[in-house]
N, C-alpha and C positions, 0 to 999 in steps of 0.2 A: 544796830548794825545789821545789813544787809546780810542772806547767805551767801551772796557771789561777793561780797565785799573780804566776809571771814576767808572764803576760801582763794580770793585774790594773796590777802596779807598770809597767809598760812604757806601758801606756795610759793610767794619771794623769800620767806624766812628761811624755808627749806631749801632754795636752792643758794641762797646766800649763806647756811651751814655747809651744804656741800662742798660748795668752792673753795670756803674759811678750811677744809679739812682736807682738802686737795694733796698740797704739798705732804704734811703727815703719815698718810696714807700710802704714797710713793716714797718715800724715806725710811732707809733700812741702817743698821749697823750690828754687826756683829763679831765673833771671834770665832774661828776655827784651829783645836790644837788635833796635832798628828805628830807620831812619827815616819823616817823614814830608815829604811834599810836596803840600800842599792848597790847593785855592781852596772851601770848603765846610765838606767834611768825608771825614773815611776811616774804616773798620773796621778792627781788628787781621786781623794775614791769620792768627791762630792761637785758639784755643780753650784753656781750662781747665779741668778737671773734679774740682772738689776734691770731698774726702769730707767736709767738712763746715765750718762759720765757716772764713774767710779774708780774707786782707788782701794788698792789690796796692797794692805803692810806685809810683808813677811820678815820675822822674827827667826832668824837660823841659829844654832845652837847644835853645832855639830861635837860627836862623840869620837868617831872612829874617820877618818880624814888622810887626805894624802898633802904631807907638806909642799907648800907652791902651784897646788893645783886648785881651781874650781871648779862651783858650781854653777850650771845655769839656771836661773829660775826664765819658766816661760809662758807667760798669762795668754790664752790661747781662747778666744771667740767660735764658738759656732754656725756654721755656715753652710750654705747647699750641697756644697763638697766635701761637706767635714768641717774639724776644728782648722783654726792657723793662728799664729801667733801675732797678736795685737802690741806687746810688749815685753820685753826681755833685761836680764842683767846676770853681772854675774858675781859673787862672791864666795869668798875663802870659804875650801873643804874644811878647815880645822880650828877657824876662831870665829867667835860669834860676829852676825850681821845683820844689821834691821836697812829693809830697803823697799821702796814703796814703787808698783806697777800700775795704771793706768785703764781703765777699760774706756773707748770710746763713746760708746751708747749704750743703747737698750740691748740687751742679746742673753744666752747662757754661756757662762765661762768657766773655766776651769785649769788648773796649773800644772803645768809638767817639770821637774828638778831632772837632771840630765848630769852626768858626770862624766867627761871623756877621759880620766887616768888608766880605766879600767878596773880600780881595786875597789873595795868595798869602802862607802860611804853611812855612816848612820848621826842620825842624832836625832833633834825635835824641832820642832815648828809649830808656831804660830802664828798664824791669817788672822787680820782683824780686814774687815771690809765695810765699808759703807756707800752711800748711794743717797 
């Protein structure tokens, strides 16, 4: 066999592994645990940067709560002008809630937990995300 024939066959293989590995490459999942401890509100202290549609569970598990009141969870995009929020919900300060946000595309994101009762909010969290 030819040298321009090996290096013909050498270079479809490689680029036909590339492609085969494409998806993988761009596919992420993971878990993120925190706590929180708020009178207000707090930002995640971490960032995301999927490559493209994504979905972030949060897992609430609150300690210290105000009966009838909530929280808002707020999945927030970055953008020219800063972050804005891409998707939102809201659930109970004081019993557990697993509820799942949305990110559009490709971008860095990040979540903001907001409490409007005013009193102190604590418990834990966990973010599982994928992409």
């Amino acid at each position: 066999m030819s040298k321009l024939k090996k290096r013909i066959i050498s270079s479809v293989v490689a680029i036909g592994t590339l492609i085969s590995l494409t998806p993988f490459v761009f596919a992420a999942s993971g878990t993120y645990n925190t706590s929180y401890d708020m009178t207000g509100g707090v930002y995640s202290k971490s960032t995301w940067s999927p490559s493209g549609p994504s979905s972030f569970e949060f897992l609430m598990s609150p300690t210290i709560g105000v009966s009838g009141a909530n929280i808002g969870i707020y999945l927030q995009k970055s953008g020219i002008l800063g972050y804005s929020d891409v998707d939102s919900t809201q659930v109970s300060s004081t019993s557990f809630s697993d509820s799942t946000l949305h990110g559009s595309s490709a971008g860095t994101y990040r979540f903001y937990l907001r409490d409007w009762s005013g009193f102190q909010n604590t418990g834990d969290l966990t973010m599982k995300y994928s992409w």
